[in-house]
C-alpha positions as CSV (number, residue, x, y, z in Angstrom):
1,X,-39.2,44.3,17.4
2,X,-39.6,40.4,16.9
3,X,-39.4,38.2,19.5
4,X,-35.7,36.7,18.4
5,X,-34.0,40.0,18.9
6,X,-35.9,40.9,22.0
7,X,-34.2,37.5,23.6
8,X,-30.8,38.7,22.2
9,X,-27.7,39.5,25.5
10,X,-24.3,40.3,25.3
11,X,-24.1,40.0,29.2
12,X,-25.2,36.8,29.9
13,X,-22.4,34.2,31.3
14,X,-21.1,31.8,29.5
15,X,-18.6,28.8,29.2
16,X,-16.9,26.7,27.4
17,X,-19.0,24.2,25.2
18,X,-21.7,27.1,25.5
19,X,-23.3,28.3,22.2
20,X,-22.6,31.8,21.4
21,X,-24.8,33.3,18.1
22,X,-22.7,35.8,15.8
23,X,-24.6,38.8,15.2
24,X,-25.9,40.3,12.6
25,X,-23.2,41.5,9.7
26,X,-22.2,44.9,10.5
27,X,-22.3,47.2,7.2
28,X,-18.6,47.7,7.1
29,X,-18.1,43.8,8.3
30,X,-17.0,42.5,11.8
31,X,-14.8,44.3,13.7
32,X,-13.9,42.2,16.6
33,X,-14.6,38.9,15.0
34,X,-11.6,37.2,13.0
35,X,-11.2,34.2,11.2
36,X,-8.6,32.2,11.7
37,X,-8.3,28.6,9.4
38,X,-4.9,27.0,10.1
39,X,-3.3,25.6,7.0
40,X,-0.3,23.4,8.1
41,X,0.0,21.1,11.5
42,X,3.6,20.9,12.7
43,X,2.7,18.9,15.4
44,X,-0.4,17.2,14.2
45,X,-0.7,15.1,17.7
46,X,-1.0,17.8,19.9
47,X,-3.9,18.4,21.6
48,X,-5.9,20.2,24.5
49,X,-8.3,20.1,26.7
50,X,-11.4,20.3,25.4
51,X,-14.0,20.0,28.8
52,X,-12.7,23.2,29.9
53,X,-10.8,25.1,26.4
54,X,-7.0,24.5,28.9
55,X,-4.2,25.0,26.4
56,X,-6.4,25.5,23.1
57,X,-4.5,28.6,22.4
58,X,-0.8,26.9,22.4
59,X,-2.5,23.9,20.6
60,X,-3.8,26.2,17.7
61,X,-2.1,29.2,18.0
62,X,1.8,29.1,18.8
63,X,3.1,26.7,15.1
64,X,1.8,26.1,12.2
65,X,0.4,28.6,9.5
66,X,-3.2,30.5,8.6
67,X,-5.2,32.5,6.5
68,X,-6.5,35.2,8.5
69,X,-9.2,38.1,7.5
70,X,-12.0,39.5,8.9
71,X,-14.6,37.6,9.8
72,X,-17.1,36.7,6.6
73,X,-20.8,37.6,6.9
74,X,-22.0,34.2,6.1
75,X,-21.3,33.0,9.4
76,X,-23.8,35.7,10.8
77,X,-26.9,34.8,13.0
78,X,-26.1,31.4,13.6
79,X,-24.8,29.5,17.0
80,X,-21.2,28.5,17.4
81,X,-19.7,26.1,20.2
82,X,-17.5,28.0,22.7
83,X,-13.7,26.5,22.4
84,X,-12.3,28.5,25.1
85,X,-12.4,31.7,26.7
86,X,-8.6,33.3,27.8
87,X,-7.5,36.3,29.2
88,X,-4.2,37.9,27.2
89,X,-2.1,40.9,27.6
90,X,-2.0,43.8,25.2
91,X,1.1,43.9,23.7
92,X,1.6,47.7,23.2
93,X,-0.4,48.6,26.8
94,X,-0.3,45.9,28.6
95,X,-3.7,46.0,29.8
96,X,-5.9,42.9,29.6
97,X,-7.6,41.4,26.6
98,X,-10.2,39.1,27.1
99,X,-10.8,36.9,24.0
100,X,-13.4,33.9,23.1
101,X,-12.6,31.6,20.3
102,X,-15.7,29.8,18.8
103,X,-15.8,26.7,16.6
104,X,-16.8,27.7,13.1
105,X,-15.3,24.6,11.0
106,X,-13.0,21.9,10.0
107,X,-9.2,23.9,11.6
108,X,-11.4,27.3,11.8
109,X,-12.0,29.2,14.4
110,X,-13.6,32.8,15.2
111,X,-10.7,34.5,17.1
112,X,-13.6,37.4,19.5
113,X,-11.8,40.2,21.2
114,X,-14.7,39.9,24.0
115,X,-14.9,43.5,25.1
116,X,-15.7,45.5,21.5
117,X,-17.6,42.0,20.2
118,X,-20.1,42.2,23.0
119,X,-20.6,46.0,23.2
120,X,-20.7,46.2,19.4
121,X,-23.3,43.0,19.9
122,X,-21.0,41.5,17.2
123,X,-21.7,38.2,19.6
124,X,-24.6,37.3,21.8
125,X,-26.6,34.6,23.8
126,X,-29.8,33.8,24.2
């Protein structure tokens, strides 16, 4: 095993402005790692908090329009800057969903359901 896996962890603690590295591709592509590039800004003056991620999912999330898909294996095995880290509610059993949602470009972001990601070492620290 070479020395940069050995120092990978999907258990370490992390925060918003952390870097978290995307794993490596999974054969059948991510699971638990969307992509999520907004196309149109209804309110293009909105804005969030961006020390501590308050509000970035109603600033990205709740108008405008996107091109969703799983995410791409291009973006594997690099570091990406954590936007904010939420807690939402399972629609169908309303049990909680932790989610992470990671800078990856200009209106992009990496929508992480945390659980799977981190167990599936989709995501990791080092």
């Amino acid at each position: 095993m070479n020395s940069f896996a050995s120092n990978k962890d999907s258990t370490k603690s992390v925060q918003v402005n952390d870097s978290i590295f995307i794993g490596d591709c999974p054969k059948s592509g991510y699971v638990f790692v969307q992509y999520y590039q907004k196309t149109r800004f209804p309110n293009p003056n909105a804005q969030y908090n961006k020390a501590t991620g308050d509000d970035f999912y109603e600033y990205f999330f709740l108008d405008g329009d996107f091109d969703v898909k799983p995410l791409p294996c291009s973006f594997a095995n690099k570091a990406y800057r954590i936007i904010s880290i939420r807690t939402l509610v399972d629609k169908k059993t309303g049990a909680d969903r932790p989610v992470m949602f990671l800078e990856i470009g200009n209106n992009t972001v990496a929508w992480v359901e945390l659980n799977g990601a981190v167990e599936q070492m989709e995501i990791y620290s080092q």
